[in-house]
MIDORO-585333 format. One line per 4 residues: number of its first residue (from 1); their letters; for each residue x negated, y, z of N, C-alpha, C, O. Coordinates in steps of 0.1 Angstrom, whole numbers, plus 2048, in hexadecimal, padded with zeros to 3 digits. Last residue first. Example, Ala and Ser with C-alpha at 12.3 -4.5 7.8 and 13.67 -1.06 7.14 Angstrom:
BEGIN
2	SA	780/7EA/847/777/7F5/847/77F/800/84F/77A/80B/850 ~ 77C/7C7/84E/785/7D3/84E/77C/7DF/84E/772/7DF/855
//
This chain:
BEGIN
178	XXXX	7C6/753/88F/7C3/759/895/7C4/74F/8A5/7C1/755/8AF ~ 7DA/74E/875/7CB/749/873/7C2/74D/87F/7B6/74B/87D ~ 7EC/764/874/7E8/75C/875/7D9/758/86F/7D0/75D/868 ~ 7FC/779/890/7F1/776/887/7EF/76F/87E/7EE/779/877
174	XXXX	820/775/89B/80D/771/89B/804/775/88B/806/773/87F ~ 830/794/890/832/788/88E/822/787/892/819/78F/88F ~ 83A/7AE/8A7/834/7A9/8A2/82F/79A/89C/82A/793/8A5 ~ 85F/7AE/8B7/84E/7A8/8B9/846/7A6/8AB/84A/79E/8A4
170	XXXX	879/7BD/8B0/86F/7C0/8BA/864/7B9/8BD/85F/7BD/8C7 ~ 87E/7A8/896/885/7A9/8A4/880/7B2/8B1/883/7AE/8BC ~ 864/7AC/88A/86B/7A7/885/873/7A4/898/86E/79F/8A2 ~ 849/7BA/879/84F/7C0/888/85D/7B6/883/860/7B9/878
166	XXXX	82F/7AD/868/836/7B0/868/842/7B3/875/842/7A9/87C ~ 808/7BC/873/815/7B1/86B/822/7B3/86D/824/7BD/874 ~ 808/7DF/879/808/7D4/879/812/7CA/86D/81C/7CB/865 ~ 7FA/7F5/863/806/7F1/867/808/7E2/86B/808/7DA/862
162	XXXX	7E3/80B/865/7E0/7FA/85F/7EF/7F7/863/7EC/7FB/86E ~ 7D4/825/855/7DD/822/85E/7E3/816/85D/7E9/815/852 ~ 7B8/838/851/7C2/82E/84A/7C7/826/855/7BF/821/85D ~ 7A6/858/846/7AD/851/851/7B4/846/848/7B6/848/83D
158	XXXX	78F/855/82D/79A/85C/834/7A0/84F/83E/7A0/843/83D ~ 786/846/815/77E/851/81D/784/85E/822/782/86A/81F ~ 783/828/817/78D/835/815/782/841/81A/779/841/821 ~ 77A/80C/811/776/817/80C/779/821/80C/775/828/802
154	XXXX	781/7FC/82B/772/7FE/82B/76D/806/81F/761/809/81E ~ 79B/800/82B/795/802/835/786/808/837/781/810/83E ~ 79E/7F6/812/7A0/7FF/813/79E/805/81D/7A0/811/81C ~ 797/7D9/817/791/7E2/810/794/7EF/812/78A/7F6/816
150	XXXX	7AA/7D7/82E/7A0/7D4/82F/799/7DC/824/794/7E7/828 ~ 7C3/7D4/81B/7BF/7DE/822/7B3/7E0/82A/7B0/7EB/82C ~ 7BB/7C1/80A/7C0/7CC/805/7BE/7D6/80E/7B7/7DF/80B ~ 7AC/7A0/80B/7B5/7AF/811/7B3/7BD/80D/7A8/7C2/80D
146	XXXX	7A9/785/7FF/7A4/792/7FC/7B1/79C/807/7BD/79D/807 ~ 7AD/768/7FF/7B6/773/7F3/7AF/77F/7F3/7AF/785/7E8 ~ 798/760/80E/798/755/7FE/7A3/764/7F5/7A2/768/7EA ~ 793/775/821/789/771/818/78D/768/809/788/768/7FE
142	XXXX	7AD/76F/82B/7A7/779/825/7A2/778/81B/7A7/779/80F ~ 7AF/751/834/7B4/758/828/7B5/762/820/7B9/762/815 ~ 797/757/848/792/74D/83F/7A1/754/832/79E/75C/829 ~ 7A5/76B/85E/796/76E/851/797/767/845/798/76C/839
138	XXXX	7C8/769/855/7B9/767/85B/7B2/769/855/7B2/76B/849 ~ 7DF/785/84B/7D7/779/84A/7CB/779/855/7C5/783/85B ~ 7F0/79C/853/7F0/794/85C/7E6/787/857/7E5/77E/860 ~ 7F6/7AC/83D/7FA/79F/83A/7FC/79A/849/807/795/84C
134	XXXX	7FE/7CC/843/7F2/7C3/843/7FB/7B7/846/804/7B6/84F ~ 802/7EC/831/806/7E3/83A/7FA/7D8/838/7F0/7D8/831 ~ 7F4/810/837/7F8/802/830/7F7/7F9/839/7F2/7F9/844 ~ 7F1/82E/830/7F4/828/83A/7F8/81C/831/7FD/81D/826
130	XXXX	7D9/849/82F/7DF/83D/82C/7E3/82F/832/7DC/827/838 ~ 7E2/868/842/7DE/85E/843/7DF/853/832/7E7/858/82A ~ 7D9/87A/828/7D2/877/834/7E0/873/844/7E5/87A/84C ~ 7CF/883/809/7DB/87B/810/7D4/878/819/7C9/873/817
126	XXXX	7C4/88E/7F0/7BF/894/7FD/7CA/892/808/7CE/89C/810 ~ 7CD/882/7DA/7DA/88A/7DD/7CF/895/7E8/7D1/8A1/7E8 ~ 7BB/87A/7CF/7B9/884/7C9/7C7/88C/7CC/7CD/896/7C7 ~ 7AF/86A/7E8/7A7/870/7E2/7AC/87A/7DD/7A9/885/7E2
122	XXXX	7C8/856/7E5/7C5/85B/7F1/7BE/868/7ED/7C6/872/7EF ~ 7C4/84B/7CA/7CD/857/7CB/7CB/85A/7D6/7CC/866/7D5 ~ 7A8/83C/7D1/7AA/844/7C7/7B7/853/7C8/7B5/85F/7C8 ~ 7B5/826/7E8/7AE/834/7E5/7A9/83E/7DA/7A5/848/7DE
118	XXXX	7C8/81B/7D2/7CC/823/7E0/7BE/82B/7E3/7BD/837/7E0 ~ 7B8/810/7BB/7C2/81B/7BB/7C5/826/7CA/7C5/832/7CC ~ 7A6/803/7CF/7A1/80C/7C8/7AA/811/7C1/7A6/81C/7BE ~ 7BC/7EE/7DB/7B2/7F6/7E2/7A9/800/7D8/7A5/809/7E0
114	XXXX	7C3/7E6/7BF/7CA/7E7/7C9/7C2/7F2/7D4/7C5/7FE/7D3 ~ 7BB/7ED/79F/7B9/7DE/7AB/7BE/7ED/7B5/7BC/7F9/7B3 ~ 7D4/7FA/78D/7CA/7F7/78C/7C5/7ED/798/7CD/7E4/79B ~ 7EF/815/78A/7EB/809/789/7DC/807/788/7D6/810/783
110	XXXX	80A/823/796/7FC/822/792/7F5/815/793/7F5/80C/79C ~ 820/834/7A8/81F/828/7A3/811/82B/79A/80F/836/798 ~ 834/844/7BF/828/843/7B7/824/83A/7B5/823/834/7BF ~ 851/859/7CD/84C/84C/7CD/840/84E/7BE/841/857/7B5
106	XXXX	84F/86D/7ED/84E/86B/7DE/84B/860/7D8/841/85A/7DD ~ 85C/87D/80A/857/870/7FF/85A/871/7F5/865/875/7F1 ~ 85A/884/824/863/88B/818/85A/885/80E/851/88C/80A ~ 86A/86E/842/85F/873/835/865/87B/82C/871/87B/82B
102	XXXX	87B/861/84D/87E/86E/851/871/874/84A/86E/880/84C ~ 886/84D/846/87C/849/856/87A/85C/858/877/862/862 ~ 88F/848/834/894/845/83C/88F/84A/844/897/84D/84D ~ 879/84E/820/87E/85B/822/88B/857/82D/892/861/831
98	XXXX	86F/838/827/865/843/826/872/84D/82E/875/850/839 ~ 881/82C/818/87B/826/81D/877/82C/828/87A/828/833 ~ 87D/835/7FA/88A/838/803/88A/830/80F/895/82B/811 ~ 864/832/7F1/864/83B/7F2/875/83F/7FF/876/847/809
94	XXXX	869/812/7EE/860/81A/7FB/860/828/7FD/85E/82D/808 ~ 877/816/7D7/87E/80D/7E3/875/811/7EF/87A/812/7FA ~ 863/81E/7C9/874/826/7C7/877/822/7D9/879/82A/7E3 ~ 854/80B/7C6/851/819/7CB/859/81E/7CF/858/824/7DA
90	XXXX	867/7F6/7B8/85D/7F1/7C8/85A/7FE/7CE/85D/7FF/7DA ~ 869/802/79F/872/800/7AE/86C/7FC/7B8/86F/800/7C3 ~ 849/802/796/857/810/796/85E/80C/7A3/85A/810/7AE ~ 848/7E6/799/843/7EB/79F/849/7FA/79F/84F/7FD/7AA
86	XXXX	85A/7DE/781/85A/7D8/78D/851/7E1/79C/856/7E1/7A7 ~ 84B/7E9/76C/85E/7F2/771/85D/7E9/781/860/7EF/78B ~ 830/7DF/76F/833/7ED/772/841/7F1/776/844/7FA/77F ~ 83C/7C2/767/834/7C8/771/833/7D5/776/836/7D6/782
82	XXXX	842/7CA/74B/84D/7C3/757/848/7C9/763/84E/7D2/769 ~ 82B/7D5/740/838/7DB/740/842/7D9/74C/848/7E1/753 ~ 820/7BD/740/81A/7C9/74A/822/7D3/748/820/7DD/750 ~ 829/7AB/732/82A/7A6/73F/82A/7B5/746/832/7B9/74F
78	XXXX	832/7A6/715/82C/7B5/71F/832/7B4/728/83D/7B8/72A ~ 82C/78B/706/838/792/70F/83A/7A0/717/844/7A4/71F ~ 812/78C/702/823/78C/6F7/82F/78D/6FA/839/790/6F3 ~ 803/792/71A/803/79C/70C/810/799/701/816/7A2/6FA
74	XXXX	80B/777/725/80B/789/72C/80C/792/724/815/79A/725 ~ 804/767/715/813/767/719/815/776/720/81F/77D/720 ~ 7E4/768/719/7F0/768/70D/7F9/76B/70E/7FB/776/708 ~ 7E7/769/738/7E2/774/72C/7E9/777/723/7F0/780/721
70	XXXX	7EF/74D/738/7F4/757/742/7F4/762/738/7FD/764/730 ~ 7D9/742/72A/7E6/73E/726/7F1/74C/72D/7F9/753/727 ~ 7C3/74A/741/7C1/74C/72F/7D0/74B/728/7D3/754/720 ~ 7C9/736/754/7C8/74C/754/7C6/74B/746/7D1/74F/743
66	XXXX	7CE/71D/75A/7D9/722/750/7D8/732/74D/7E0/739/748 ~ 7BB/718/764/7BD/710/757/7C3/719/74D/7C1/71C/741 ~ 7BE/725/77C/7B2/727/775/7AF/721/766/7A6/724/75F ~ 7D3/719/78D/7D7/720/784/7C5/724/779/7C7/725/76D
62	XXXX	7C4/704/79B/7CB/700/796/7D2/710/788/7D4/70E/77C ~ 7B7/71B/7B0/7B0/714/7A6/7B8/708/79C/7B1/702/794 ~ 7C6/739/7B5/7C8/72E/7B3/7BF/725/7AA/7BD/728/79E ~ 7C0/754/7A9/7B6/74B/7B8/7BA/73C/7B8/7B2/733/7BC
58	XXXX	7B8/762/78E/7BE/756/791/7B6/74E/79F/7AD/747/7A0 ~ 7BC/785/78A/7B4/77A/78E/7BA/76D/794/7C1/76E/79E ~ 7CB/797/770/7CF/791/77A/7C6/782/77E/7C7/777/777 ~ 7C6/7A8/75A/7BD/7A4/763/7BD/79E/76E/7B3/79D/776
54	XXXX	7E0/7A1/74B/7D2/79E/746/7C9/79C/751/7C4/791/753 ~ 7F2/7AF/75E/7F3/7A8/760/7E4/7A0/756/7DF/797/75C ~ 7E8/7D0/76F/7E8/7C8/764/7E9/7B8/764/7E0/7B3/76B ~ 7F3/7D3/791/7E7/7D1/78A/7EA/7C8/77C/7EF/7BD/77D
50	XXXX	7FF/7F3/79F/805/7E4/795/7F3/7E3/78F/7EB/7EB/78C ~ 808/7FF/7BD/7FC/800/7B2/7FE/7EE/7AD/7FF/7E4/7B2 ~ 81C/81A/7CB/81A/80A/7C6/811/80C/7BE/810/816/7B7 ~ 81E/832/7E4/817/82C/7DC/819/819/7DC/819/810/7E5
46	XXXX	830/84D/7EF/830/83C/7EC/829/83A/7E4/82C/840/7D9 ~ 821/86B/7FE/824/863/7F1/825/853/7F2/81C/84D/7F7 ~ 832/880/814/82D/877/814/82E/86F/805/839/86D/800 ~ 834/898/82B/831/898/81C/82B/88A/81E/822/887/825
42	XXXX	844/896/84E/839/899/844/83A/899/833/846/89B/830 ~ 857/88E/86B/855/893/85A/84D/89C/854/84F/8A8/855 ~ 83D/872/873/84A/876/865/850/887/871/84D/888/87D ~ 829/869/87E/827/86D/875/830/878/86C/82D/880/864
38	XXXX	832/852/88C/828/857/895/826/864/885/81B/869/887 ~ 849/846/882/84B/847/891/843/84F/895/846/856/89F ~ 840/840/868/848/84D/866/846/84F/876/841/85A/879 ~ 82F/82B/86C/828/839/868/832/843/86D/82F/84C/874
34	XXXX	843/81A/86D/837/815/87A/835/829/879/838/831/882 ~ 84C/814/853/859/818/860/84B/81D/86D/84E/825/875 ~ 838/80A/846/83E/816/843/849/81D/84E/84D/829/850 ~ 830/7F6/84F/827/800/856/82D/80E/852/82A/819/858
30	XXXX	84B/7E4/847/846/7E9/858/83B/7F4/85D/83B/7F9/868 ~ 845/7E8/830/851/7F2/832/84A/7EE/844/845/7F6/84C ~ 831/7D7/82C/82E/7E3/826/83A/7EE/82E/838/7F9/831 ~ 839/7BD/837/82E/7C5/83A/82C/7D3/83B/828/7DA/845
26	XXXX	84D/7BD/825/850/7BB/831/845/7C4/83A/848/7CE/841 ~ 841/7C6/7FE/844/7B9/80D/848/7C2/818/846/7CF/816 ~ 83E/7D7/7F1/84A/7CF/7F2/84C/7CC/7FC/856/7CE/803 ~ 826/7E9/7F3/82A/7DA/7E7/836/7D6/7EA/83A/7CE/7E1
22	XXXX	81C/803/7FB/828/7FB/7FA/829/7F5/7F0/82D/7F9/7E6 ~ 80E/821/80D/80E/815/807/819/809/802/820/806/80D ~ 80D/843/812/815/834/817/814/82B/80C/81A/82E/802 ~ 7FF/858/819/801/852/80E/802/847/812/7F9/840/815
18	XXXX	80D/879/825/809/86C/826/804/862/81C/809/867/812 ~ 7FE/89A/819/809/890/818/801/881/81F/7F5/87E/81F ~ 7FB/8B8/829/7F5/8B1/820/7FC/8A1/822/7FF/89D/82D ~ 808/8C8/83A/80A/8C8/829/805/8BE/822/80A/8BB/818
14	XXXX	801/8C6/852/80F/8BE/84E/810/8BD/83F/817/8B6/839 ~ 7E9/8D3/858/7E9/8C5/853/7F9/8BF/84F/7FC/8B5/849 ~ 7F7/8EC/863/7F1/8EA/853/7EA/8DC/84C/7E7/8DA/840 ~ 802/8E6/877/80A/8EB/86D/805/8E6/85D/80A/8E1/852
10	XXXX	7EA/8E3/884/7EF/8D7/884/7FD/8DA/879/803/8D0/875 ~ 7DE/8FB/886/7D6/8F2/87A/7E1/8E3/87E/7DE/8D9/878 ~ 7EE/90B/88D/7EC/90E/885/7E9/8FF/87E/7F0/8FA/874 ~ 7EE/901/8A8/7F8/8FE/8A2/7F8/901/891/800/8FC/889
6	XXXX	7D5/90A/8B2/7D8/8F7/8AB/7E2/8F7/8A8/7E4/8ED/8A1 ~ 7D3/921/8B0/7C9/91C/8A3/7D1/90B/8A5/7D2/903/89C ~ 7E3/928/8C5/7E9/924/8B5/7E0/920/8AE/7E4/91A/8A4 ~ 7D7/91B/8DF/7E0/913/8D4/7E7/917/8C7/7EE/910/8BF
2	XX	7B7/91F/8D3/7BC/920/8D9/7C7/91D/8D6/7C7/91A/8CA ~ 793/90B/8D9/79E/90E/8CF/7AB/911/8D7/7AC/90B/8E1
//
């Protein structure tokens, strides 16, 4: 290959957008600052994905009493209303985030379980990288909450870019559980 065919084809991957991940947390904006360093400036979508508050699984075994009462009070109050404008700004707030770091960002919101929204829009943007942060848990808390990125690890069917735990003074905070 000669170098314009690479400059060609490396022009022509810039079109296609990042899809940066973002709940909020600390996590989420460190892999978001982490991406732009090796990545920015590119097309990139913020993705937040709100899960219905009805379907909300109770890991707490003390709350398991109260998922049916939860429900109730979800639906008379349209919890999943709250939830979504909550989630709107959470995007909003990654999208400018993004566009610090020198992205041309869009913010996107959608809803459903977590790892199967993100790749889903991965999919129908044809977003290459996905990039998402990581709690930093141990297996054992994994396994009892589930990781998000981990799934998404093991269903994307595209590159995905894990942002370490959180970068707090120049050191990566420990592990834990590790």
């Amino acid at each position: 290959m000669d170098d314009e065919a690479v400059s060609q084809r490396s022009a022509g991957s810039r079109k296609t957008p990042a899809l940066l991940c973002y709940d909020g947390s600390d996590d989420a904006a460190a892999a978001i600052a982490k991406a732009a360093e090796f990545l920015a400036p590119r097309p990139a979508v913020v993705l937040t994905v709100w899960e219905p508050v009805r379907v909300w699984e109770p890991w707490d075994p003390v709350t398991i009493v109260s998922a049916p009462l939860g429900r109730l009070v979800a639906r008379e109050f349209d919890l999943d209303k709250i939830v979504a404008d909550v989630a709107r700004d959470k995007a909003e707030h990654g999208a400018e985030l993004a566009r610090a770091g020198g992205f041309d960002a869009i913010a996107r919101v959608t809803r459903g379980k977590a790892w199967e929204a993100i790749c889903q829009v991965a999919d129908e943007l044809d977003a290459d990288p996905i990039v998402i942060g990581s709690r930093g848990l141990g297996r054992a808390q994994s396994a009892l909450l589930g990781s998000v990125s981990s799934a998404v690890i093991a269903h994307a069917k595209r590159a995905v870019l894990v942002g370490p735990a959180h970068v707090s003074g120049g050191a990566t905070r420990p592990v834990r559980g590790k």
